[in-house]
N, C-alpha and C positions, 0 to 999 in steps of 0.2 A: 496477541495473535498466537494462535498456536496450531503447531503442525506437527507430523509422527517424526519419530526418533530415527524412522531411515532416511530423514535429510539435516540431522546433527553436520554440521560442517559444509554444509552447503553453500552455498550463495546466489543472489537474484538482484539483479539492479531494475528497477519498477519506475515509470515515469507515470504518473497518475497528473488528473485535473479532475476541480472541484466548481459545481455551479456556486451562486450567491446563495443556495440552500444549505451548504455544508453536502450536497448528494454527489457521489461519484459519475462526472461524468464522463469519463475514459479511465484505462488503467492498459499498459504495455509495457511486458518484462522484456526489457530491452538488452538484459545480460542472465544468463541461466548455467550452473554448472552440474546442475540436478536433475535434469531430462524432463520431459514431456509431464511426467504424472509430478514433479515440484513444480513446475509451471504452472500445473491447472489447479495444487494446493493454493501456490502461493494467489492466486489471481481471486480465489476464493475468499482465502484468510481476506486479502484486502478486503473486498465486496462488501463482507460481513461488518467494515470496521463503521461505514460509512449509511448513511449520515451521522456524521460528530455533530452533535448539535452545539456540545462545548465551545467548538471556534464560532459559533454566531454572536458569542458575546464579546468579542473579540471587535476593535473599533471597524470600521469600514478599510482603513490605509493597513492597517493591522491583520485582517480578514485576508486583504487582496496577497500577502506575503504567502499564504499559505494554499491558492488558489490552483499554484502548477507544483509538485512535489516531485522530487526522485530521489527514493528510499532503497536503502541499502538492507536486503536481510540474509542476515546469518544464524541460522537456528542455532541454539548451543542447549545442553543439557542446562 
């Protein structure tokens, strides 16, 4: 993931869910210290990340762990 250097030190806490395809189906920054324009990076960066197709290899009971996520980010240099 990668975002500009004017949100070095930032933070966003992001609660995402994933269909049985590895596709994004929701993504909401439920914590933001970076304003409106880190918000609409961070929501992007995710967007981009998704479909992982890598977790499809992943068993079904294994898959389902990774189905609801809330991901912490903190840019750093």
């Amino acid at each position: 993931m990668i975002l500009e250097q004017d949100y070095y030190g930032k933070k966003a806490v992001v609660n995402l869910s994933l269909d049985n395809n590895s596709n994004l189906e929701y993504v909401e920054v439920v914590e933001n210290n970076g304003g409106p324009s880190f918000e609409e990076a961070i929501i992007k960066a995710v967007s981009s990340t998704f479909p992982y197709e890598q977790l499809l290899i992943l068993s079904e009971s294994e898959y389902a762990e990774f189905m609801e996520i809330k991901l912490t980010i903190t840019p750093m240099k």
